[in-house]
N, C-alpha and C positions, 0 to 999 in steps of 0.2 A: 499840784501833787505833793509840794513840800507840804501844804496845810494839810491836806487829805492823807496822806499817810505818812509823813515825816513826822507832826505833831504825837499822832497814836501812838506810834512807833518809840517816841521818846519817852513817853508818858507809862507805856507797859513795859518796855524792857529796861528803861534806863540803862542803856549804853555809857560806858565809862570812856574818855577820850583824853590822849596824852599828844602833845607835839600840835595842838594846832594853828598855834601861830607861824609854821610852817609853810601853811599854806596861804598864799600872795591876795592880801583882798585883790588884786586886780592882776590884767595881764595872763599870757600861756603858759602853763603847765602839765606837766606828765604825774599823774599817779597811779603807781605802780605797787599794787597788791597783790598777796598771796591770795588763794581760792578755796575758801574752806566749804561753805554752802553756797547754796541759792540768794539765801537772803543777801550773802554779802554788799549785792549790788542796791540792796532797800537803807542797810544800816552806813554805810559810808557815806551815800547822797543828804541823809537826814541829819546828819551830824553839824552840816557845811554848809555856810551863808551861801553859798554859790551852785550853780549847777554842774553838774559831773555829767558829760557823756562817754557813756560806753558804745563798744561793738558788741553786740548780741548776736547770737545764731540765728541765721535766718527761719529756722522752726518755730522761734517763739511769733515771730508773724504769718505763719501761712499755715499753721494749725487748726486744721479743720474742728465744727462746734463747738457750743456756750465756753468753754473753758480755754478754746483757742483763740477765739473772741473779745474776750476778756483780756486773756497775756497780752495780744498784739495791739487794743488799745492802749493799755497801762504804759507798754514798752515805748508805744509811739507818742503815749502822752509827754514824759518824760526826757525824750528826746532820744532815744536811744537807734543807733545805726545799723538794721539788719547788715551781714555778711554772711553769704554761703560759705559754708566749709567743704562744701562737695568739690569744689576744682583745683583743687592741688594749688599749685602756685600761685595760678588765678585769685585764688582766694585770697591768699597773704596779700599781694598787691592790691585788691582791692581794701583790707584794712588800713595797710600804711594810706592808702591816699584818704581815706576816711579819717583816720586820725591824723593829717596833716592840716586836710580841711578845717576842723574843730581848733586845731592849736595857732593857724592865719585870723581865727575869727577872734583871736585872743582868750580863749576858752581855756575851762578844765575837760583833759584827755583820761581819761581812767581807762585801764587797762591790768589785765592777769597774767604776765609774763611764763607762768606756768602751761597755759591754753586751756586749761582744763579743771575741775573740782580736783580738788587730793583725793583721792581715793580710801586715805588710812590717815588721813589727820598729821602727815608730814609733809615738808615743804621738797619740791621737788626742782630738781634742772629748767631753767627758765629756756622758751624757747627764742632765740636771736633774730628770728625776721621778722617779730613785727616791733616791739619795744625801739630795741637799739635801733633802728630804721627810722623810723618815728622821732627819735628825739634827736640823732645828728642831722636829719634832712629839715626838722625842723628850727633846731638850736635850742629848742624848750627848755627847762631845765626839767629830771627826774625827782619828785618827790616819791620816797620806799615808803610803804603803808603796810602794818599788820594787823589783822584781822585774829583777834583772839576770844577762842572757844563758838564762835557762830555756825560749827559744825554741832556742837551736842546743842544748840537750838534748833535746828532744823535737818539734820542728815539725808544724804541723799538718800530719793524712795519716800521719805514724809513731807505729807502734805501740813499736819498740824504743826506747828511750832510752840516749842516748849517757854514757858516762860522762866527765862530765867538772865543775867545781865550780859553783856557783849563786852567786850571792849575793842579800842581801835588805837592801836601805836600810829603817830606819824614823824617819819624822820624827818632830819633834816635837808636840803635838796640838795640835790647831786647835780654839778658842770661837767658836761662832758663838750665842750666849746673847743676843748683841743683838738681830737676827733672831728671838727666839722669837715665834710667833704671827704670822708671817708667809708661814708653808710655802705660802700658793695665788697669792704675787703671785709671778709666773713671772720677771720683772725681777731679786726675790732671788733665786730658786733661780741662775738665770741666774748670778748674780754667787758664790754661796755655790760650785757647781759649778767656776767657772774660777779660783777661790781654789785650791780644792783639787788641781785637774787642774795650776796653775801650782807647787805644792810636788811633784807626782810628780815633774814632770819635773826639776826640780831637782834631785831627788835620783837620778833614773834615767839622766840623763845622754842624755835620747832627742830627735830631733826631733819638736817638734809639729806635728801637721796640724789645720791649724781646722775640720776635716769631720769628720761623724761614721763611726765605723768600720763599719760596716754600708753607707753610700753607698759608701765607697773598697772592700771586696770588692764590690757592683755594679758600681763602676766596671772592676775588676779580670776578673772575669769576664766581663761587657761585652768587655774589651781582649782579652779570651785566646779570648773566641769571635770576635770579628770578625778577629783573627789564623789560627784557625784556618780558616773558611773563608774569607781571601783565601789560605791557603794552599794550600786544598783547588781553590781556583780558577786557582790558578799551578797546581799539575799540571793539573789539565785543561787549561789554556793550553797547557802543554808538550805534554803527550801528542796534542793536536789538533793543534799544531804539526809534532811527529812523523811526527803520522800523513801529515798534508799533504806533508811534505817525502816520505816512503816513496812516497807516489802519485804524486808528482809524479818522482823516482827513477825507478820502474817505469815510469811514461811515457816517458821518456825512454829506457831502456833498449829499451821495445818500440818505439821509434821508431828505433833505431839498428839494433836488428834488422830492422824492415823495411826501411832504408834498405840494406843490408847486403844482404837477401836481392835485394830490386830489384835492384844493380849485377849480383849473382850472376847473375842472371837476363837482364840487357841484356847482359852478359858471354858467356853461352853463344848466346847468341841473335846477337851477334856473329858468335862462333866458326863457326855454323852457317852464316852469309850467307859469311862468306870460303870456308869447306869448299866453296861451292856454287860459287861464282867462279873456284875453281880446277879444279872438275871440268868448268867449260863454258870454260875455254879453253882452244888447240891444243894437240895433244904436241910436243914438241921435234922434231925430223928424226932423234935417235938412236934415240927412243923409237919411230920410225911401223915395220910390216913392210917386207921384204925386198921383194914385190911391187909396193908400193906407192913407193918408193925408185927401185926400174928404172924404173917406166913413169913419175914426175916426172923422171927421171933420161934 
């Protein structure tokens, strides 16, 4: 997969990469990235003498047709460890022991402490149960990884990607060996997690939102449907509007016609009363007969 699209991948976007001697030729580690696209899991692998596994969503393997077929090759080629995200809890435990598995086999652990894509291209509240879990149960050390501009290559919703360069910060690693044996007081995790989330941004150069990403698309989609239907309600406003003014038009029009037709009508009705007035009164003296002239005559 490194030849097969690591090589591409390097050769069309040219990816720019800072910090990575960072990363340990040998032995476990955690790297810990912000989530700006899709791609991010294509351009950080290719970058890296070494293999990265991640946890992927269980949908990119059980996606039905050609296209679901495809993903869950690639992903399984790769190495990468489906997780459902449907069972609550369930779920998180099953990532921690996945990536604990990976980091006993001496492996690179990658992981998105965020859970999710950014939504708006800022870096968000990392969530606690699967990172900090992960690296004190394991002893790993955290390496913070930023992912810069791989959202305007590829945005979520597009399938083409733009060509144009990436770049990828990698910090330096982070001990948290103090902390061992303390993965279930939520206080550390708490604190191990905004250690880490405060080194992305540093190196990502992003605004941080103290919410977690998953609330701000709710809130996002919240805003984009209650937008759409006050929008959907302003045209019907309008068109009720519309329609109002059109009737009220025609009313008035047919009231101009009747007003119109009425005069027409008092008009001839007029004309008739004078026709009448002038046939009942006298003829002139030019106009009477000759008979009639001699004998007033």
């Amino acid at each position: 997969m490194k030849v097969a699209i690591g090589g591409p991948l390097r050769v069309a976007f040219r990816p720019w990469v800072e910090g990575l001697e960072n990363i340990p030729a040998e032995g476990a580690a955690i790297l810990a990235s912000n989530h700006l696209s899709f791609s991010d899991s294509f351009f950080l692998p290719a970058v890296l003498d070494r293999k990265v596994t991640f946890i992927a969503k269980a949908e990119y393997f059980t996606t039905p047709g050609v296209k679901g077929r495809l993903t869950a090759a690639f992903f399984k080629g790769v190495g990468q460890l489906p997780v459902d995200r449907s069972g609550g809890r369930g779920a998180g435990e099953a990532a921690v022991r996945s990536g604990i598995e990976v980091l006993e086999r001496g492996e690179l652990f990658g992981i998105y402490p965020e859970g999710t894509r950014s939504p708006d291209g800022r870096l968000y509240r990392g969530k606690p149960g699967g990172l900090a879990r992960v690296a004190l149960a394991s002893g790993a050390p955290v390496i913070p990884v930023a992912m810069i501009d791989t959202e305007k290559i590829q945005p979520p919703g597009k399938v083409l990607p733009k060509i144009m360069r990436p770049g990828i910060r990698i910090g330096e690693p982070l001990d948290f060996s103090r902390y061992q044996g303390m993965e279930h007081d939520r206080f550390v995790l708490r604190a191990v997690t905004d250690e880490v989330m405060y080194e992305i941004m540093k190196l990502s150069g992003q605004e941080y939102v103290d919410m977690y990403a998953t609330a701000a698309k709710r809130q996002i989609a919240e805003a984009a449907k209650a937008e759409k239907e006050a929008e959907k309600a302003a045209k019907a406003a309008l068109a009720q509007a519309e329609k109002d003014q059109a009737e009220k038009d025609q009313a008035e029009k047919d009231r101009a016609k009747n007003d119109a037709e009425q005069r027409a009508e008092e008009q001839r009705a007029e004309e008739q009363r004078a026709e009448k007035r002038r046939d009942a009164e006298p003829r002139d003296m030019g106009q009477r007969d000759p008979e009639q002239r001699d004998t007033e005559q």
